[in-house]
C-alpha positions as CSV (number, residue, x, y, z in Angstrom):
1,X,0.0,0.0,0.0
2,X,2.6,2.6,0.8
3,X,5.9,2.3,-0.4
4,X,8.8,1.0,1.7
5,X,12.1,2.5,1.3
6,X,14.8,-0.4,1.8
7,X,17.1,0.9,4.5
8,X,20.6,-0.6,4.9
9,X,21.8,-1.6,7.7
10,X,25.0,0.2,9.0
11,X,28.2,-1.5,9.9
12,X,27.6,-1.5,13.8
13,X,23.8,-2.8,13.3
14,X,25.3,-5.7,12.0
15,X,27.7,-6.0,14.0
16,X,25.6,-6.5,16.9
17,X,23.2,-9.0,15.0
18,X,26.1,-11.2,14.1
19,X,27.6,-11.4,17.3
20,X,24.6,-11.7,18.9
21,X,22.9,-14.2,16.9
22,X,26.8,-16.2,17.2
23,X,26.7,-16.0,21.0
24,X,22.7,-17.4,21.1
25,X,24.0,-20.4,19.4
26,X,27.2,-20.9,21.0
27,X,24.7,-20.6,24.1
28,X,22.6,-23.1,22.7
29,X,25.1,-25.7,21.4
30,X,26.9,-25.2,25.1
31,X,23.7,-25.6,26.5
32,X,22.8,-28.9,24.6
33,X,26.3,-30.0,25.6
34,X,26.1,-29.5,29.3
35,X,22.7,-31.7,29.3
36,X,24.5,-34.3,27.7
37,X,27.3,-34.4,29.9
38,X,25.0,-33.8,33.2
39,X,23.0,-36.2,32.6
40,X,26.5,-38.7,31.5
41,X,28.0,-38.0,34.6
42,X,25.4,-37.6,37.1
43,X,26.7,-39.9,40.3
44,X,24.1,-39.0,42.7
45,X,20.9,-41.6,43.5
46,X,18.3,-38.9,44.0
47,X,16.8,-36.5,41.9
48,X,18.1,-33.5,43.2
49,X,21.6,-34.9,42.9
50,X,20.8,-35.7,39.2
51,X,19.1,-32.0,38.9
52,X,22.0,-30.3,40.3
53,X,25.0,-32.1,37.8
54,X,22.4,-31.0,35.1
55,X,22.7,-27.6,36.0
56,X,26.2,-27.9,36.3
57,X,26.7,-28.9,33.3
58,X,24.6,-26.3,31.4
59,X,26.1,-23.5,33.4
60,X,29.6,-25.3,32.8
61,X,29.1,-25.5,29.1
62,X,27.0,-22.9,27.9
63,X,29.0,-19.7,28.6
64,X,32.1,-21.5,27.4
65,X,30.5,-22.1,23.8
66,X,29.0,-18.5,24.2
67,X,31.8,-16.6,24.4
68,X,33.7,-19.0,21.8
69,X,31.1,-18.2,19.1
70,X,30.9,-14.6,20.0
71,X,34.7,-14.3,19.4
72,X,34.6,-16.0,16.0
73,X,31.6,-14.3,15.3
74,X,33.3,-10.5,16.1
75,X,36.5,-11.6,14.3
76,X,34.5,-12.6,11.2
77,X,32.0,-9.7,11.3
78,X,34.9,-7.3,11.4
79,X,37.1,-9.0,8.9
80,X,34.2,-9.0,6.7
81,X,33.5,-4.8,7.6
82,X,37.3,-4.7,6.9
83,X,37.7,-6.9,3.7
84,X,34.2,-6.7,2.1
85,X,32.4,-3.4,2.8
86,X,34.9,-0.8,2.6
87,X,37.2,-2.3,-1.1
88,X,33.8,-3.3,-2.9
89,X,32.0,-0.8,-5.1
90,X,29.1,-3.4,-6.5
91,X,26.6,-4.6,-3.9
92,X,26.0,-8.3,-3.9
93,X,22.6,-9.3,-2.3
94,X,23.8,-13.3,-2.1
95,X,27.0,-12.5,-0.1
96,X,25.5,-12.3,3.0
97,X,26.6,-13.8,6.6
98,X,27.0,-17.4,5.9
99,X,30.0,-16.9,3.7
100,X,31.2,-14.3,5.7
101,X,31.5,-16.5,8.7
102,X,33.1,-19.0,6.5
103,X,35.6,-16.9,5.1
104,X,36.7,-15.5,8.3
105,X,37.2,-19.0,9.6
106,X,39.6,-19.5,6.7
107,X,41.6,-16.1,8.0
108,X,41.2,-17.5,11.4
109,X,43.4,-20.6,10.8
């Protein structure tokens, strides 16, 4: 009905989305880790013994893969900012962040 006028997204808006959305996974993957290995390792009889090396783990786990995939994320983000956004002079619409993160793990090795 009314037109919408396609605003790009500056440097530090996607910045923040990156890192963000890389630090929700690592949280994720950490947490899906920790249940695992809770639950593996859980020594106790009762259920609040079992409950408790649960939340160990996730708590154990999950900020550890956080902050890993926020890392690679911000290194990859700004490495792309670097590399990508400030030498190119055509805008690509298909070179978007799942290339980006690959090609910053490349640089990262």
């Amino acid at each position: 009905m009314f037109p919408v006028e396609a605003r790009q997204r500056s440097w530090n808006e996607k910045w923040f989305d990156r890192v963000g959305t890389s630090y929700l996974t690592g949280v994720a993957a950490g947490a899906v880790w920790g249940v695992y290995d809770g639950l593996r390792n859980a020594e106790g009889t009762s259920l609040r013994l079992r409950g408790n090396s649960l939340l160990n783990g996730l708590t154990r786990r999950g900020p550890y893969m956080g902050n890993t995939f926020a890392i690679l994320g911000e290194c990859t983000v700004i490495k792309y900012i670097i590399i990508v956004e400030h030498f190119r002079w055509v805008k690509f619409s298909s070179f978007q962040a799942l290339p980006t993160h690959f090609f910053g793990l490349c640089l990262s090795t």
